[in-house]
C-alpha positions in Angstrom: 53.5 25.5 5.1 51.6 27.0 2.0 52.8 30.1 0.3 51.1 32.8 -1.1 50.8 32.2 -4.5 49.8 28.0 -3.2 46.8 29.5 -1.0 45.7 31.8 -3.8 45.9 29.2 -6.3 43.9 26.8 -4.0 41.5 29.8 -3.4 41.0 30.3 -7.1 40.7 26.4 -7.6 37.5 26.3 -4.8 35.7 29.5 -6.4 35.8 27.6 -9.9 34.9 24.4 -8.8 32.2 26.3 -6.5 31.3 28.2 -10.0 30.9 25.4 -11.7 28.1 23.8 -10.1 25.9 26.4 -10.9 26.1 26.0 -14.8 25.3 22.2 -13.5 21.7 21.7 -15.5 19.1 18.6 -13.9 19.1 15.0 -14.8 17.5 14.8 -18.3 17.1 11.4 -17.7 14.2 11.8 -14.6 10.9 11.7 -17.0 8.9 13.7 -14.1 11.7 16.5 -13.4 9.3 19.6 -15.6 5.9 17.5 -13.5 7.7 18.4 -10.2 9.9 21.6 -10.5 8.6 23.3 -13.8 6.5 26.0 -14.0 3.0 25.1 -11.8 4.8 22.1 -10.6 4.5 20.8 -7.4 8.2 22.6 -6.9 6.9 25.9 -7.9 7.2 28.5 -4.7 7.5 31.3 -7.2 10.4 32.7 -5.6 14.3 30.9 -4.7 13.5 30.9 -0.9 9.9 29.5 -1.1 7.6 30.6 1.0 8.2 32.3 4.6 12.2 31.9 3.9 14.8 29.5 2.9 13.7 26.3 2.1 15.0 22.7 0.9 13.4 20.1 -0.8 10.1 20.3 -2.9 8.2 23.6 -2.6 4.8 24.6 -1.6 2.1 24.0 -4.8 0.2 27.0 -3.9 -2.7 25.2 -6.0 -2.4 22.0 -4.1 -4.3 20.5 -2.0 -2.5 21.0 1.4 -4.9 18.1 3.5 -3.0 15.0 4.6 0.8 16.7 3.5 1.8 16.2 7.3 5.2 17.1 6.9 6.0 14.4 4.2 7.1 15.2 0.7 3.7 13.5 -1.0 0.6 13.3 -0.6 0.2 11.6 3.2 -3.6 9.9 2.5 -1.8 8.3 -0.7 1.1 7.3 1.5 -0.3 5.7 4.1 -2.8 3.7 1.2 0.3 2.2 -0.5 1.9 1.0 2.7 -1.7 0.0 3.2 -2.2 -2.0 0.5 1.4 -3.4 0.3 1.9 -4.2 3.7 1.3 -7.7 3.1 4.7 -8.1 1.5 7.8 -7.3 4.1 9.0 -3.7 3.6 12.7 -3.1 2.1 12.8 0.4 2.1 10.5 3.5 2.3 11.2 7.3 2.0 8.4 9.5 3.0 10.1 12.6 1.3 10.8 11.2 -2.0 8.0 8.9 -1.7 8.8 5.7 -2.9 8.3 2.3 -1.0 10.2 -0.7 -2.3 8.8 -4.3 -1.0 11.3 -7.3 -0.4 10.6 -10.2 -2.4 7.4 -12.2 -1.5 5.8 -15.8 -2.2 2.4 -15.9 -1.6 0.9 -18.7 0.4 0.3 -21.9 -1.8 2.3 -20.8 -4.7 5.5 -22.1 -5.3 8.6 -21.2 -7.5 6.9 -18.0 -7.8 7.8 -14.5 -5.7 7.0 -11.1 -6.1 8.5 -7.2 -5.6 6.6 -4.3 -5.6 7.8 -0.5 -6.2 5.3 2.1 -5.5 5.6 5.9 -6.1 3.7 8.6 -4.5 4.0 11.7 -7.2 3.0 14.8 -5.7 0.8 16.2 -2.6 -2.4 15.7 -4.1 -4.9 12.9 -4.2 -5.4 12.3 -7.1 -5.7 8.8 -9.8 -2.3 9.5 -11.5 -0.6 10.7 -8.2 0.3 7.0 -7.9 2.4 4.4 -9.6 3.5 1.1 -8.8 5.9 -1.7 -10.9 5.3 -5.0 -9.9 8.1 -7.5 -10.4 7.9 -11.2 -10.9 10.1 -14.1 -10.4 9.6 -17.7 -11.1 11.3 -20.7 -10.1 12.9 -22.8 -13.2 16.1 -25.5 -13.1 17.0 -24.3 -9.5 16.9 -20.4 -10.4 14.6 -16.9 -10.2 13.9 -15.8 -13.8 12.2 -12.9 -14.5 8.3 -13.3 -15.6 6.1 -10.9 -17.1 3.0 -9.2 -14.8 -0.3 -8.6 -16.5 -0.7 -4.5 -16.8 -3.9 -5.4 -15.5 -2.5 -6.4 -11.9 -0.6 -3.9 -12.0 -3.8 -1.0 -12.6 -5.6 -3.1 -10.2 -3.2 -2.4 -6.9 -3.0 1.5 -8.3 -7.1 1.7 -7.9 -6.6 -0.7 -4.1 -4.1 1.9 -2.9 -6.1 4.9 -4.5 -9.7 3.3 -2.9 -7.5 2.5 0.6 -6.0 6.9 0.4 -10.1 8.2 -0.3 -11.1 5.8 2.6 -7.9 7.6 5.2 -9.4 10.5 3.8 -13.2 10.4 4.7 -11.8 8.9 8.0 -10.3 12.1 8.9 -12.7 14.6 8.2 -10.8 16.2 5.3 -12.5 14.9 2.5 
């Protein structure tokens, strides 16, 4: 059974540990945290309950184009062009709301001892040419084990414009663009 002064003390424990998440400050690590929440950001609602209420998650970018948003967190013509584009490798993992799809490893067809990975990253809700980013990964084959290979910046730039020409194509498609 708890006494008095041991709930009080548990009490005063919660409220400071509650406290102290608000003096928490973001993750200066995250290179696009002042792109995404600062001022004009795609974050920016203006106001701590967004817009209409309270709300989770990224904001509403008053200044953002708003066609092909559909509910995800990005840009949804850019979205569906990277899975587009990619979909030739198999699919690992992909998160609509934070917008990144992460391929499994892949060999193409008549190459061997070489595989490849690809991360792409949908950065905001419009379409635009630095709204997407993708690392490619390479592996090749040597004595019996996957070491890591360089990947020309130029492949690289090359399945950027694919996914960017694939997410202006959706768009047309649709009648938004």
């Amino acid at each position: 059974m708890l006494t008095r002064s041991t709930s009080a003390a548990a009490l005063l424990i919660a409220v400071l540990a509650l406290g102290a998440c608000s003096a928490s400050k973001p993750n200066p690590t995250d290179p696009d945290y002042m792109g995404r929440l600062g001022p004009g950001g795609a974050g920016d609602t203006g106001s701590v309950f967004g817009e209409g209420g309270l709300s989770f998650g990224t904001g509403v970018n008053h200044n953002a184009d708003s066609t092909g948003g559909g509910g995800l967190g990005v840009n949804a013509f850019l979205w569906r062009g990277a899975l587009d584009t990619l979909g030739f490798m198999p699919l690992a993992s992909a998160d609509p709301f934070g917008g990144v799809i992460i391929t499994d490893w892949y060999s193409p067809a008549g190459s061997t001892g070489e595989r490849f990975k690809a991360t792409a990253y949908i950065l905001g809700r419009q379409l635009r040419s630095d709204g997407i980013r993708v690392a490619i990964f390479r592996q090749v084959l040597e004595n019996g084990q996957w070491v890591d290979a360089p990947v020309s910046p130029v492949t690289v730039s090359e399945i950027e414009d694919k996914v960017l020409a694939r997410a202006r194509q959706l768009r047309e498609q649709s009648g938004s663009g």
